[in-house]
C-alpha positions in Angstrom: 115.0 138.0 117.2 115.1 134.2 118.0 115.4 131.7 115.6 112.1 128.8 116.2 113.1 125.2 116.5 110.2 122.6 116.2 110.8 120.1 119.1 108.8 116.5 118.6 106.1 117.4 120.5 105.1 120.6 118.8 104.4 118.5 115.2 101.0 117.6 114.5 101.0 115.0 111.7 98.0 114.7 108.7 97.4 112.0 106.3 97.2 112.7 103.0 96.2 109.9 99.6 98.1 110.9 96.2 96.7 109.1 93.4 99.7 108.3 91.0 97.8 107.4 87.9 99.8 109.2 85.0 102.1 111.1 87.0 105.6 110.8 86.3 107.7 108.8 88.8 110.4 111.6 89.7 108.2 114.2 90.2 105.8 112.2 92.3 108.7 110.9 94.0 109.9 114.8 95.0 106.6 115.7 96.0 105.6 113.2 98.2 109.7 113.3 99.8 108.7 117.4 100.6 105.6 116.2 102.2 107.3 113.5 104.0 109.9 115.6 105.4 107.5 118.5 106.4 109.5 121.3 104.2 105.7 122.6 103.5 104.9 123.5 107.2 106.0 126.8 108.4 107.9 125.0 111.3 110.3 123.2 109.2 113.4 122.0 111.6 115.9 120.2 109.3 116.9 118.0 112.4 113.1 116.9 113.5 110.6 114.9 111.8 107.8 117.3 111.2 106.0 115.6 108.0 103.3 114.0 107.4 101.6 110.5 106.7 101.6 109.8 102.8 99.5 107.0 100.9 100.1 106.6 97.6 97.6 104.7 95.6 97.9 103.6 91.9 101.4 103.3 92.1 101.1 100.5 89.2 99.9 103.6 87.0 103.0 105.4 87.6 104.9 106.5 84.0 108.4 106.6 83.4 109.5 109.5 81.2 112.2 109.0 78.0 114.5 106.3 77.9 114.7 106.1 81.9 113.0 102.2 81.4 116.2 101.4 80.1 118.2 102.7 82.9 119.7 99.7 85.0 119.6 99.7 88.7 122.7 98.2 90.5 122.5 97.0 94.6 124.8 94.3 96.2 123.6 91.6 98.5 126.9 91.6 100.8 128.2 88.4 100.0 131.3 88.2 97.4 130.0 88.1 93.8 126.3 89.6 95.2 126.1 92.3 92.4 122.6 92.2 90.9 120.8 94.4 88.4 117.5 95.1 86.9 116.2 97.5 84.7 114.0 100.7 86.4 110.7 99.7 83.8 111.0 95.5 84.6 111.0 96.7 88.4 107.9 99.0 87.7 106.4 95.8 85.9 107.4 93.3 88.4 106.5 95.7 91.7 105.7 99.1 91.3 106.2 99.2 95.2 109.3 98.5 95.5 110.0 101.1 92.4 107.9 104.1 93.8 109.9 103.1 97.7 113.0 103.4 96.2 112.4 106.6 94.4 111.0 108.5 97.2 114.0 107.1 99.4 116.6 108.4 97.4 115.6 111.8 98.1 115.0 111.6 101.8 117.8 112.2 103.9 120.4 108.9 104.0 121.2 109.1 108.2 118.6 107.5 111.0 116.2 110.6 110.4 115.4 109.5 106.6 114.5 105.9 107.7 112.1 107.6 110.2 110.9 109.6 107.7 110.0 106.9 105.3 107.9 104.6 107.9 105.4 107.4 107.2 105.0 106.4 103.3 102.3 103.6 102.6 102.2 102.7 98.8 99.7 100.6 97.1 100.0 99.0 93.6 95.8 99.2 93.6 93.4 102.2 94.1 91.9 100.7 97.9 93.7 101.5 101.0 93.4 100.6 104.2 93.5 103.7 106.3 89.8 104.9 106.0 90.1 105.5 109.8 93.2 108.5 109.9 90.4 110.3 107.6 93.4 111.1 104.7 92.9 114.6 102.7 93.2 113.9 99.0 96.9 115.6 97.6 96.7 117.6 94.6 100.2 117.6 93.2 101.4 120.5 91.2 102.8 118.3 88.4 
């Protein structure tokens, strides 16, 4: 028996609109990463991008769980003394965006294949999108 391969041009890609309000930011986060990557198609290939299109709307109404709005967030900007910080609940205040972006992006693959992958995620801080026009199937998360 031979082992099936999805090549690019076998994937058909859907959109699909997940509606954050009350959901907890990890598990939306994982959910929406399977989605992205295509691990809930049959033809899962771990070396081809075979998800989907996801919009997240509500992404301002995203919760953080426990003490995790305390946790502090580290990045450098490259240049000597570049080390900046903020807390994970003053980014979700400030842009719930850039929050929700870099959730899902820590749990896509980190090589050229995850930033392919997460060109596919559109996130909204309000409950209007603009993509009317792919036709997006509403996401029910099993959260």
């Amino acid at each position: 028996m031979k082992t099936y391969f999805a090549r690019k041009e076998d994937v058909t890609r859907k959109w699909y609109v997940v509606d954050a309000t009350g959901v907890p930011l990890g598990r939306l986060a994982a959910e929406v990463a399977k989605i992205l990557r295509g691990k809930h198609k049959p033809i899962f290939t771990p070396h081809v991008d075979c998800g989907d299109h996801v919009i997240i709307v509500n992404a301002d109404k995203c919760v953080l769980t426990g003490h995790k709005s305390e946790e502090i967030l580290y990045w450098h900007s490259g240049y000597p003394g570049g080390l900046k910080s903020i807390s994970r609940g003053k980014l979700m205040a400030v842009s719930p965006v850039k929050a929700v972006r870099r959730a899902v992006k820590g749990m896509l693959p980190h090589n050229r294949l995850g930033d392919a992958m997460i060109k596919k995620l559109k996130i909204y801080a309000g409950p209007e999108h603009k993509h009317q026009a792919q036709k997006p199937e509403e996401l029910k998360l099993n959260i």
